[in-house]
C-alpha positions in Angstrom: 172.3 145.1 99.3 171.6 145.8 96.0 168.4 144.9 93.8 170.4 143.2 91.3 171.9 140.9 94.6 168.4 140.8 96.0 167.1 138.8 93.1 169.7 135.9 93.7 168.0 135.8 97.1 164.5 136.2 95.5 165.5 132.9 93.2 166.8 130.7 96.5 163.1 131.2 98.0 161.3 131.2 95.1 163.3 127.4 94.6 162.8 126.7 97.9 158.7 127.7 97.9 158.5 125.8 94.7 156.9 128.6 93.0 157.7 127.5 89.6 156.1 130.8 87.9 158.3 132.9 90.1 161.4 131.1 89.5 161.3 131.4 85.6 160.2 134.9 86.0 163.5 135.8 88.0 165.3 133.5 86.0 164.8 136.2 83.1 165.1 138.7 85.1 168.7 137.4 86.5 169.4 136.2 82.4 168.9 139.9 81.2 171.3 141.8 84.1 174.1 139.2 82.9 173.4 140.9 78.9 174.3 143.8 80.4 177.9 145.1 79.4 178.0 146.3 83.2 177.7 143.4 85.5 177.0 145.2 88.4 174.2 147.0 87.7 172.4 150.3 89.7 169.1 150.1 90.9 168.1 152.8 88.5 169.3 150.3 85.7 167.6 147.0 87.2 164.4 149.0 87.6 164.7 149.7 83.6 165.4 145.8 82.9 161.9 145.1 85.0 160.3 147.8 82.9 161.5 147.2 79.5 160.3 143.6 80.3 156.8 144.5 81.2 156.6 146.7 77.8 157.7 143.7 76.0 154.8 141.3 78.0 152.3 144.1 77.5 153.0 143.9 73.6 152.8 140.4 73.4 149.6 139.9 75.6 148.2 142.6 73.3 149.2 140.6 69.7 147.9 137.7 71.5 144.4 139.3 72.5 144.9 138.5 76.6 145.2 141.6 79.2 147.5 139.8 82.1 149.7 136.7 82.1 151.2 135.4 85.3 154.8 136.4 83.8 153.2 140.1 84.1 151.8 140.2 87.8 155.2 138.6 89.0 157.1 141.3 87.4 154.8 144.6 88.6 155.3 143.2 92.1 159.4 144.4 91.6 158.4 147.7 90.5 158.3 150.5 93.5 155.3 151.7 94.7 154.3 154.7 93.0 153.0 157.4 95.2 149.5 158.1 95.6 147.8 161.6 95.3 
């Protein structure tokens, strides 16, 4: 299963959790693969949606003066684990 397919399963929990934060999070997330000209997208390519969205949170939390937002923490979780040293 793909990470693009994942995040349709992601939204059905979040729904059924009633995580509202998480829902419109993925709800983003699922709005910008569909701006894509591809509609089935790699993993390489849904990993740069997540991080072209964080840039774009990062930018705005720093015009607004603020360091996190929930929008943020929801979105780092997708990102894979970086290695450690």
């Amino acid at each position: 299963m793909s990470l693009q397919d994942q995040f349709a399963d992601e939204l059905k929990m979040a729904m059924k959790a009633q995580e509202m934060d998480r829902v419109g999070a993925v709800r983003i997330l699922i709005g910008e693969f569909q701006r894509q000209r591809e509609k089935t997208l790699s993993d390489e390519e849904v990993i740069g949606i997540i991080k072209k969205l964080i840039k774009s949170e990062r930018e705005l939390l720093a015009v607004a003066g603020k360091e996190t937002s929930k929008f943020l923490v929801i979105m780092e979780e997708y990102l894979p684990r970086q290695a450690s040293e």
